[in-house]
C-alpha positions as CSV (number, residue, x, y, z in Angstrom):
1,X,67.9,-46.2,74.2
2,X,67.9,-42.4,75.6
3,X,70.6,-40.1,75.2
4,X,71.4,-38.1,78.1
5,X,73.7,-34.9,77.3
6,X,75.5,-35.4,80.9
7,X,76.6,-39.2,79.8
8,X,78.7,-37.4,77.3
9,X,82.3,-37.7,78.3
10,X,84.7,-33.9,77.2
11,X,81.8,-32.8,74.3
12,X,83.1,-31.1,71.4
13,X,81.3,-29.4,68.5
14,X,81.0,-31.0,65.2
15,X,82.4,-28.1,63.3
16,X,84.8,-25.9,63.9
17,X,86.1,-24.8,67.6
18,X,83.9,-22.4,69.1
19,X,82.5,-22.9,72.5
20,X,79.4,-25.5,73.1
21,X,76.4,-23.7,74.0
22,X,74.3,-25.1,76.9
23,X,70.9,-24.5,76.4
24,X,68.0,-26.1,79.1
25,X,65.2,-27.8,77.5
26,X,62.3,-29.6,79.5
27,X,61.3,-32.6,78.2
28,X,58.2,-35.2,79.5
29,X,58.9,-38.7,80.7
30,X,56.2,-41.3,81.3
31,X,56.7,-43.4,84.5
32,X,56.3,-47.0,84.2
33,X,53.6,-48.0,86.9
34,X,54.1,-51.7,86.9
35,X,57.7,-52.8,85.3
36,X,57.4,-56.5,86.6
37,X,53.8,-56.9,85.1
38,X,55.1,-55.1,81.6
39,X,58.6,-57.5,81.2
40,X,56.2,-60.4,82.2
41,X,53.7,-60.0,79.2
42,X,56.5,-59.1,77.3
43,X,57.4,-62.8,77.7
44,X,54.1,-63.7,77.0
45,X,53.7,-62.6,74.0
46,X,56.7,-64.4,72.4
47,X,60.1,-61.9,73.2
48,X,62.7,-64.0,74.0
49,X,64.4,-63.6,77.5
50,X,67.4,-62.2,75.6
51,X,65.4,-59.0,74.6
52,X,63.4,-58.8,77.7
53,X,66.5,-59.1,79.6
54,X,67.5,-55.8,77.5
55,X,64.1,-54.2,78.7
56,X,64.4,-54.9,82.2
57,X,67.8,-53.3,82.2
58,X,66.6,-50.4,80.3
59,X,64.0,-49.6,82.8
60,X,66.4,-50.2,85.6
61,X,68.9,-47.5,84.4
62,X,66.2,-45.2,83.4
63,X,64.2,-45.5,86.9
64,X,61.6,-46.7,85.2
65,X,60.9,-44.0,82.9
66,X,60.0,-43.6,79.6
67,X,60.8,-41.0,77.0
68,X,58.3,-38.9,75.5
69,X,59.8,-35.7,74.2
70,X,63.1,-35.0,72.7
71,X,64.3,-30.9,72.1
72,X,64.5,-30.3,68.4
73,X,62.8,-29.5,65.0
74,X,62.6,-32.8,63.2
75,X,59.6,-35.0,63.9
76,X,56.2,-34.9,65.0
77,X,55.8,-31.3,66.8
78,X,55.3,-31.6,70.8
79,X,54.3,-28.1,72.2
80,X,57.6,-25.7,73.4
81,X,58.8,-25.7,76.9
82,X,58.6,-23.2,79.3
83,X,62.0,-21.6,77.7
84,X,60.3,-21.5,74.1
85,X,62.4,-24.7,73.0
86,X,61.2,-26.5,70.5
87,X,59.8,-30.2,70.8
88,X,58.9,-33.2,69.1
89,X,57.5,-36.4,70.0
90,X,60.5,-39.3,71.1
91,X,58.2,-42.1,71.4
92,X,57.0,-43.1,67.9
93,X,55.9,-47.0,69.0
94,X,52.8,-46.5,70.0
95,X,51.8,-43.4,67.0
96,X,52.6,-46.5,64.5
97,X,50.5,-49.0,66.2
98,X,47.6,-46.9,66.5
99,X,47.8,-46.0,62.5
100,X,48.1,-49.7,61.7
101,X,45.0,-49.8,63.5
102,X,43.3,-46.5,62.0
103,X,44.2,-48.1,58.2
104,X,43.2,-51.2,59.1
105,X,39.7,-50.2,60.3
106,X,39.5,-48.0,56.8
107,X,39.8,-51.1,54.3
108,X,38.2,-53.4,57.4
109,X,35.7,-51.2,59.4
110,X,34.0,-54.7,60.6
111,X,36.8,-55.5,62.7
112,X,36.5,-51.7,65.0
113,X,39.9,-50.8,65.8
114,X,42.4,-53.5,66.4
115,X,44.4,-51.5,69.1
116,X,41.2,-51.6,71.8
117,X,41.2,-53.4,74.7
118,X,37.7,-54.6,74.0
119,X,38.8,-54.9,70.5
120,X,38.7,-59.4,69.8
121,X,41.4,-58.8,66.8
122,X,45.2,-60.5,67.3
123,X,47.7,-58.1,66.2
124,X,51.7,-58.8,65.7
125,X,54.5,-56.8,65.3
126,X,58.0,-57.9,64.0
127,X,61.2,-55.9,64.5
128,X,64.9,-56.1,65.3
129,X,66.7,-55.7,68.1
130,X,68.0,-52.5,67.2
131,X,64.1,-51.5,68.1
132,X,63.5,-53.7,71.0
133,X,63.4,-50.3,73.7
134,X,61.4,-48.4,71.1
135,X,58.6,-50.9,70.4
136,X,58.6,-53.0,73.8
137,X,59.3,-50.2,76.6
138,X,58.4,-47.3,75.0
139,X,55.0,-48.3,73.4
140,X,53.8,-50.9,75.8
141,X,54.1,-48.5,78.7
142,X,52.2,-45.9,76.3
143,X,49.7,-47.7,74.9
144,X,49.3,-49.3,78.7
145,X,48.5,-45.7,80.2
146,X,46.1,-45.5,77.7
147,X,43.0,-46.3,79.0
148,X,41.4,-47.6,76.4
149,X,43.9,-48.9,74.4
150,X,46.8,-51.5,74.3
151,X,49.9,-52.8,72.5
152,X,50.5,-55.6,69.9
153,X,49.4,-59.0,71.0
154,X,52.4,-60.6,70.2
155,X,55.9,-59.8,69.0
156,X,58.3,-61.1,66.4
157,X,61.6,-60.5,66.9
158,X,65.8,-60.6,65.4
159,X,68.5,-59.8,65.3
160,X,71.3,-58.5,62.9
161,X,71.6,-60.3,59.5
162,X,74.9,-59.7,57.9
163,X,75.9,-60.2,54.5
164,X,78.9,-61.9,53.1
165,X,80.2,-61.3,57.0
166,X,79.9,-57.1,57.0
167,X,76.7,-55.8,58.5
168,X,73.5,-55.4,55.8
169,X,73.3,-51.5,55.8
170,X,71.7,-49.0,53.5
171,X,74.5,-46.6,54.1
172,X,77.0,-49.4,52.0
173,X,74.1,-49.0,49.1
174,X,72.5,-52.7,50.3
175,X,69.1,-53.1,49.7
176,X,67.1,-56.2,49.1
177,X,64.8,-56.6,46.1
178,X,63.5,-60.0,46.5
179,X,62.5,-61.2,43.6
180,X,66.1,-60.8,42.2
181,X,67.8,-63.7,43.7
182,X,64.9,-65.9,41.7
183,X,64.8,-63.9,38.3
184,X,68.8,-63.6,37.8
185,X,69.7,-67.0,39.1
186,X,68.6,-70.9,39.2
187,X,67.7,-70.9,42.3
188,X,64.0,-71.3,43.4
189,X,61.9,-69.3,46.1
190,X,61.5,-72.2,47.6
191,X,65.5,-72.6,47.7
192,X,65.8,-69.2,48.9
193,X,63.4,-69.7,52.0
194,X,64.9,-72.5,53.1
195,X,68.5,-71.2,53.1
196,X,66.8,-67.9,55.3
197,X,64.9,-70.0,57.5
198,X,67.9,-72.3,58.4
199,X,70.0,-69.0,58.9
200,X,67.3,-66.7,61.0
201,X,68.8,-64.5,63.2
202,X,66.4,-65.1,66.1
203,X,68.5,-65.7,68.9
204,X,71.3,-63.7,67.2
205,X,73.4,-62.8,64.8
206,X,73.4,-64.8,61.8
207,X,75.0,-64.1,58.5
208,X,74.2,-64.6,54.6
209,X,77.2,-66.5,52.9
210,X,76.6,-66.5,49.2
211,X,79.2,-69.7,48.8
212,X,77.4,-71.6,51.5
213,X,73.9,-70.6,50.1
214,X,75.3,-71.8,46.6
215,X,76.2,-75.2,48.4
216,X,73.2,-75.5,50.7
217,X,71.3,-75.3,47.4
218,X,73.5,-78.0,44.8
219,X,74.6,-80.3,47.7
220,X,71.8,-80.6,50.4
221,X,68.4,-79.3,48.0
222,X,68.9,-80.6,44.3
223,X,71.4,-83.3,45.0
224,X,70.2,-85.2,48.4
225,X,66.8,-84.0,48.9
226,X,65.4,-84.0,45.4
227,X,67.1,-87.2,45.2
228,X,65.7,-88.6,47.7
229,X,62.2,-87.6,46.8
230,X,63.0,-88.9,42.7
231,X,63.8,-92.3,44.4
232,X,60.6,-92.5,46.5
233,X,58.4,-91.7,43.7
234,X,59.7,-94.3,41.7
235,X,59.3,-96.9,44.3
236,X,55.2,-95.8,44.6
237,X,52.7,-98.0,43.1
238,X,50.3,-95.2,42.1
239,X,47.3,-98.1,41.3
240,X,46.8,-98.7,44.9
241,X,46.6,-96.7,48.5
242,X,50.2,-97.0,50.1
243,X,50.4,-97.4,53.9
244,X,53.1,-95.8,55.9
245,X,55.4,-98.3,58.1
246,X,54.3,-98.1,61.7
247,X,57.4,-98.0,62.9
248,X,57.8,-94.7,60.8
249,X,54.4,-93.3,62.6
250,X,55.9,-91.6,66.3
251,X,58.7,-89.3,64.1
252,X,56.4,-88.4,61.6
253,X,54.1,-87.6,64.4
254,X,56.9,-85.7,66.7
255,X,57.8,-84.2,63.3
256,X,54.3,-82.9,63.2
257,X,54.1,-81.3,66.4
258,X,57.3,-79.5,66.1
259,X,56.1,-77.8,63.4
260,X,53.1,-76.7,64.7
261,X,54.7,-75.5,67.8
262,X,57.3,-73.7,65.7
263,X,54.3,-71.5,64.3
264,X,52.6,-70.5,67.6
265,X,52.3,-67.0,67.9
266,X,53.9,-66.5,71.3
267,X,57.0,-68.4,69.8
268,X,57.2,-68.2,66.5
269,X,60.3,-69.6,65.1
270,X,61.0,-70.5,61.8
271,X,63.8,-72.7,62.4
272,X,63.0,-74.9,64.7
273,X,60.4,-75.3,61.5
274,X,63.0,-75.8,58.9
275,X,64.3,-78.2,61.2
């Protein structure tokens, strides 16, 4: 979200005691022309009403505004103010979307530029929550007063995933190698994607238990599951075609639809698939 320096309640400095020195810096702000029509495509486009709810409270503190400019050094330079202060860019949302696009176009120059309105290409961006303002209110409302240009098609969305109970953070030397969890133990990819679809965080926070990963896999996977499937195979008489029981035919059929709903790009969820 923005910072505001007069939310700050008795500033201090960092280091050592000297005064704080007040400096006035101008920065630009984007106004929101339509906030209804941007939190209702927001819906649209698969955001669940958690994180729009989020947006819509954003904009209402903010009046409706937008941050494009932040005083400082680091980042993408913005021209100085009036004053000579220094400037860079705030809003980075909409810079990455229309580099996707710009790569894209490189390695696909059929497709034109996916970020066009006129442009027929479906684009998707996944994030977590932590970047819900940055990607949702900040670049739809950019990419909106664009004229002709617009956002991603349809968002993916999460929230925190913690491990063994603490949060997943670089800063505690986490990081994720993927292939790891295969290479240096029995488990299987497969094991390992169903554990993480069963646990997404996509309605909140979720967490990665390596005991009840360990279980999920010996207990539920290799010894009710594949035995399950060791038993049916057996019972198949492979010489002829086999016919499923009608009674059997509306769950498999339910079954069926779920999963394709749980795929839809304006609601993407992949556990209601694992389920």
């Amino acid at each position: 979200a923005l910072f505001r320096p007069e939310a700050m309640l008795d500033p201090q400095p960092r280091m050592g005691d000297s005064p704080l020195h007040w400096v006035e810096v101008e920065s630009l702000f984007l106004t929101v022309a339509h906030p209804e029509q941007l939190l209702q495509r927001m819906a649209t486009s698969g955001a669940p009403a958690s994180i729009v709810e989020v947006i819509a409270r954003f904009l209402e503190r903010e009046n409706g505004r937008v941050r494009l400019t932040a005083p400082g050094e680091w980042g993408v330079a913005w021209s100085p103010d009036r004053f000579g202060n220094p400037r860079v860019l705030f809003e980075s949302g909409w810079e990455y979307a229309l580099t996707c696009a710009d790569r894209s176009q490189e390695q696909a120059p059929e497709h034109g530029h996916a970020m066009l309105r006129s442009s027929e290409v479906t684009t998707l961006v996944s994030f977590g929550i932590d970047n819900a303002v940055l990607l949702l209110a900040g670049s739809v409302a950019v990419m909106d007063a664009l004229q002709d240009h617009r956002s991603f098609d349809y968002v993916l969305t999460n929230y925190f995933y913690n491990l063994q109970g603490a949060k997943f953070s670089t800063s505690r030397l986490h990081v994720v190698w993927a292939a790891d969890i295969v290479e240096k133990t029995p488990a299987t990819s497969d094991a390992v994607r169903y554990f993480l679809s069963r646990e997404s965080p996509e309605q909140g926070e979720t967490n990665f238990a390596v005991e009840e990963f360990v279980e999920v896999v010996n207990v539920d996977l290799a010894g009710a599951l594949d035995g399950r499937i060791d038993l049916a195979l057996a019972t198949l008489d492979h010489t002829r075609p086999q016919s499923i029981d009608p009674a059997l035919w509306p769950a498999l059929e339910l079954a069926v639809t779920r999963l394709g709903q749980a795929f839809r790009l304006d609601a993407v969820s992949v556990r209601e698939a694992w389920d």
